[in-house]
N, C-alpha and C positions, 0 to 999 in steps of 0.2 A: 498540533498534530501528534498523534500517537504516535510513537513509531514503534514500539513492541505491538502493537493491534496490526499496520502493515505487515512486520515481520512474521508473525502467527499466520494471518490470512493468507499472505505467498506464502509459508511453510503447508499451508490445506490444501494449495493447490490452485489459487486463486491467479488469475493474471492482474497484471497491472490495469489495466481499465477496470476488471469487475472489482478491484480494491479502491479504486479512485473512486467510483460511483457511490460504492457500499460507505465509505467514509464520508461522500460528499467533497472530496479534494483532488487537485489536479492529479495528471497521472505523473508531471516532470518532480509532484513533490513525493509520488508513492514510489519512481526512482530515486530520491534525494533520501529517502527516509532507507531505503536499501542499503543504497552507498555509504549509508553513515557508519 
């Protein structure tokens, strides 16, 4: 998992589902990738 690609995507504006979608990955890991 990317997580500077998460990070950028919420920084555009993005919510956590349309970032879990758009990557193809859960949304507990586009919170995980946050929290990091």
């Amino acid at each position: 998992m990317d997580v500077e690609k998460v990070k950028k995507l919420k920084a555009e504006g993005l919510g956590a589902s349309a970032i879990a979608k758009e990557m193809g990955i859960g949304r507990a890991s586009v919170y995980r990738a946050l929290g990091a």
